[in-house]
C-alpha positions as CSV (number, residue, x, y, z in Angstrom):
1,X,4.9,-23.4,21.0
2,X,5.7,-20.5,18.6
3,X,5.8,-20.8,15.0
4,X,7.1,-18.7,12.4
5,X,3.4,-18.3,10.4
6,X,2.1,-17.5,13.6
7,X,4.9,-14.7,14.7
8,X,4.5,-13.3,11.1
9,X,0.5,-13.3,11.1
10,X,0.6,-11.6,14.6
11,X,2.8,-8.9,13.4
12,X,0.3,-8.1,9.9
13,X,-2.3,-7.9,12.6
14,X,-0.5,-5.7,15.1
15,X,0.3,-3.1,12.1
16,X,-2.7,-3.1,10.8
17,X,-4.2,-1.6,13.8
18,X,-1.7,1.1,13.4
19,X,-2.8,2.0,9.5
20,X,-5.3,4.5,9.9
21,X,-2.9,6.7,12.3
22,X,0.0,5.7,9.7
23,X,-1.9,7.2,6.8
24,X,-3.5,10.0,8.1
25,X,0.3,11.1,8.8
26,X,1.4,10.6,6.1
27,X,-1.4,12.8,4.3
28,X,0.0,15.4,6.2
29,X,3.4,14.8,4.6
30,X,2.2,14.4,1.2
31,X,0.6,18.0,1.9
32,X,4.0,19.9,2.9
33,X,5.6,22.7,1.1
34,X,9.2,21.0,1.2
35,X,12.1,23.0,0.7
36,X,14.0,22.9,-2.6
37,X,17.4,22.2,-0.5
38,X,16.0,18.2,-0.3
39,X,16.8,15.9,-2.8
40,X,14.9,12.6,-0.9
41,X,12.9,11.6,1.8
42,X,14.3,8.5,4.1
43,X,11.1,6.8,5.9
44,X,13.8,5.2,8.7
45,X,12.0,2.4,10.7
46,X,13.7,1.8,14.5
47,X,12.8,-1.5,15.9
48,X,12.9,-2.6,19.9
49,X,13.1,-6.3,19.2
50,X,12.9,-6.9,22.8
51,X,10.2,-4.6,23.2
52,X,8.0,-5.6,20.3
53,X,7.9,-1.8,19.0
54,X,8.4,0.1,16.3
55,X,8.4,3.8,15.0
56,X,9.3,5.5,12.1
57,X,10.8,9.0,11.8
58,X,10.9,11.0,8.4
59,X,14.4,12.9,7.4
60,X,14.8,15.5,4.5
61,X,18.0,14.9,3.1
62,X,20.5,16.1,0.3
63,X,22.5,14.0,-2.0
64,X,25.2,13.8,0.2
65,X,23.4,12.0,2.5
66,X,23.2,15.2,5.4
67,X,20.0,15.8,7.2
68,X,18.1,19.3,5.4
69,X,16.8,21.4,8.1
70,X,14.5,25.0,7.3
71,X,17.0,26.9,8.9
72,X,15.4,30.3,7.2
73,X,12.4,32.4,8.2
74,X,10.5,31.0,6.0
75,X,7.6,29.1,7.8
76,X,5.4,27.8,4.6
77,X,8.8,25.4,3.5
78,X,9.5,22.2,5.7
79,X,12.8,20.7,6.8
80,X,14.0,18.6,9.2
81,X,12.8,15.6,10.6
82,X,9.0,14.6,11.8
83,X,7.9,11.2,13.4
84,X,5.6,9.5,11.6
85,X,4.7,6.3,13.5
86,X,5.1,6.6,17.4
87,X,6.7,3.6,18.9
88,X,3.9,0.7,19.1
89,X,3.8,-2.4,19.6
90,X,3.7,-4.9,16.7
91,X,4.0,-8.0,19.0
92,X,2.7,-9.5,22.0
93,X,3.6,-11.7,24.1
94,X,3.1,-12.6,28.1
95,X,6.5,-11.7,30.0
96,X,6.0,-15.2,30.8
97,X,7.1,-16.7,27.3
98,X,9.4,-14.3,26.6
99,X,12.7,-17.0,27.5
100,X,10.9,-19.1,25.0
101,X,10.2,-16.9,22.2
102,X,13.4,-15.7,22.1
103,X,14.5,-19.2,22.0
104,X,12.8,-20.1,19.0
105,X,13.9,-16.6,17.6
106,X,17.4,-16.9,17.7
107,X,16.9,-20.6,15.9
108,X,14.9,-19.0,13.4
109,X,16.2,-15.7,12.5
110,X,17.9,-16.4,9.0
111,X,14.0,-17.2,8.6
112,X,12.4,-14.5,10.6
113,X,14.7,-11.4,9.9
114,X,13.9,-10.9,6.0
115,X,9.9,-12.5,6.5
116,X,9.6,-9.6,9.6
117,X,11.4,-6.7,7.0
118,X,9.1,-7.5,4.4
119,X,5.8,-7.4,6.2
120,X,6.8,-4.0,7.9
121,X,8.0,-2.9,4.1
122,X,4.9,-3.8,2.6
123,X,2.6,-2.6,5.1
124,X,4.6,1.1,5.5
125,X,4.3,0.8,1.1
126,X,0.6,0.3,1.1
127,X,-0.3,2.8,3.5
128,X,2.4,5.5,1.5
129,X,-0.2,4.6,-1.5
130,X,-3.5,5.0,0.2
131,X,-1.5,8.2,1.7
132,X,-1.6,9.3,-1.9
133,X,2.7,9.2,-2.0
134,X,3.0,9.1,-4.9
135,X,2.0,12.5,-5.6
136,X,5.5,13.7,-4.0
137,X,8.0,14.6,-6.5
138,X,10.5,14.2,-4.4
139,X,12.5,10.4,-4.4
140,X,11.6,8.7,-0.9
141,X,12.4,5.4,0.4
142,X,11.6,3.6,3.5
143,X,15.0,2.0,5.1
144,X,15.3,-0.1,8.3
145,X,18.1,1.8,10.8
146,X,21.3,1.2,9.9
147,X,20.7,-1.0,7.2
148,X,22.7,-1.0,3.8
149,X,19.4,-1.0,1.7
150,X,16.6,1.2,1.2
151,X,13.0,0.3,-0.5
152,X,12.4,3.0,-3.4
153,X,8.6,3.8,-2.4
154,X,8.4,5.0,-6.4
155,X,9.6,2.0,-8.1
156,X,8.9,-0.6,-5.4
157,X,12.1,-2.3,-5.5
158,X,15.3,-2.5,-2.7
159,X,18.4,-0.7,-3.6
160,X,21.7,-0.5,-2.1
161,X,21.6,2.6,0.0
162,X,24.7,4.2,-2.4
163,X,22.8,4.6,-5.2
164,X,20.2,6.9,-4.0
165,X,22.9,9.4,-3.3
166,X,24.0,9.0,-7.0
């Protein structure tokens, strides 16, 4: 018998295993020379729902929303785009149960889908602040793939993703 407390509470504990690796990467971001062509930083989280995983990849990007890249000789300047989490696993299950999970996941995803987004936003927020991110001067936001809003990492708030490239 799955329950939503339980799914949720399994996922905290699944990411938390993953913090240490999270923020020591993240260090390393807060330590780059970027280049002056990027205007924001998009923290893009991919999710395998069937797989249980997650990753998250970091893009340099210009206002009008185009992927920077350090296309100079200039080695000390970063641009691109660098993974930050590698795909793990932030659920587990026995193959077993998956039929039945997914049962009770389809009848409680109006539930599920916004309690799952805010655990992985809060969890990727505390570790950007442990990660010392708010040192960056340059506006970042952590945004679930092809999603319509973004989570400004400054201001701790969602936003539509159009006004960031206002």
């Amino acid at each position: 018998m799955f329950t939503i407390d339980n799914y949720i509470g399994s996922i905290k504990t699944n990411l938390e295993k993953q913090s240490d690796m999270l923020v020591s990467n993240l260090k390393n971001i807060v330590a780059y020379n970027f280049s002056n062509d990027i205007d924001l930083l998009d923290f893009s989280a991919f999710i395998e729902p069937t797989r249980f995983e997650l990753s998250i990849t970091m893009f340099s990007m210009d206002k009008e929303a185009n992927e920077v890249f350090n296309e100079g000789a200039d080695t000390t300047v970063f641009a691109g785009s660098e993974e930050i989490l590698p795909e793990v696993e932030y659920h587990q299950l026995n193959e077993s149960q998956l039929d039945e999970f997914f049962e009770f996941y389809e009848q409680n995803e109006e539930t599920l889908v916004p309690q799952e987004q805010n655990v992985f936003t809060e969890w990727f927020s505390q570790c950007w602040a442990k990660a010392g991110g708010a040192s960056l001067h340059l506006p970042s936001y952590f945004v679930f793939h092809d999603d319509y809003r973004s989570f400004d990492l400054k201001n701790n708030q969602w936003m539509d993703d159009e006004e960031k490239w206002s």
